[in-house]
N, C-alpha and C positions, 0 to 999 in steps of 0.2 A: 048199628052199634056206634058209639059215640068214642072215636079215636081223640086217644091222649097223647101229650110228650112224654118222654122217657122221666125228665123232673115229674111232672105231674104223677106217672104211676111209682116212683120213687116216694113221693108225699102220700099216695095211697097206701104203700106196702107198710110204712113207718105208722101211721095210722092203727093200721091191725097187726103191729106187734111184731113187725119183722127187725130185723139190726140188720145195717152193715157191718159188712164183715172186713172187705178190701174190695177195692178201686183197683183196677188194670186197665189203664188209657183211656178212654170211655165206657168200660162194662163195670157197672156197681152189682158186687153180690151180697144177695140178702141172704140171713137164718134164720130161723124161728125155733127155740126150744119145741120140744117134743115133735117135732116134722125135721123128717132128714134131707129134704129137698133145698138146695142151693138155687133159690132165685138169683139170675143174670138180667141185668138190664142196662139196655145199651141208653144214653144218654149222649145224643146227636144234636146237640144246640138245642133249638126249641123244636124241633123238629118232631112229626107225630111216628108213634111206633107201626110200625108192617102189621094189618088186619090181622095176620098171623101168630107174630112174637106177640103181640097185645093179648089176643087168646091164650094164649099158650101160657105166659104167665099170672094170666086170669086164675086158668084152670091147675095152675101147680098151687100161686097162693089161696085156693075157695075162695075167690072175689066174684060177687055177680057185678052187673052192669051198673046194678043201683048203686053201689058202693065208689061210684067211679063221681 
């Protein structure tokens, strides 16, 4: 899997329709009409997201890898 920065999957989410919502220090949350899930995403310099969190908000926003 091809690891992002926190900006880059922020350009991704914006992409397919997500808003931010608010900023809390460095976590940007995102919304998306008709889905009730509040994406969080931590934005740590340019620095790449944890194989994990990167999944994880893969799998709350439906993004596959190709979309990255």
């Amino acid at each position: 899997m091809k690891l992002i920065s926190g900006k880059e999957m922020c350009r991704v989410l914006k992409q397919h329709v997500w808003v931010l919502v608010r900023i809390k220090g460095s976590h940007h949350a995102y919304e998306k009409s008709g889905n009730p899930k509040t994406i969080v995403v931590p934005v740590h310099a340019n620095k790449d997201l944890k194989i994990g969190t990167q999944r994880g908000i893969m799998k709350d926003a439906e993004i596959s890898e190709a979309d990255l």
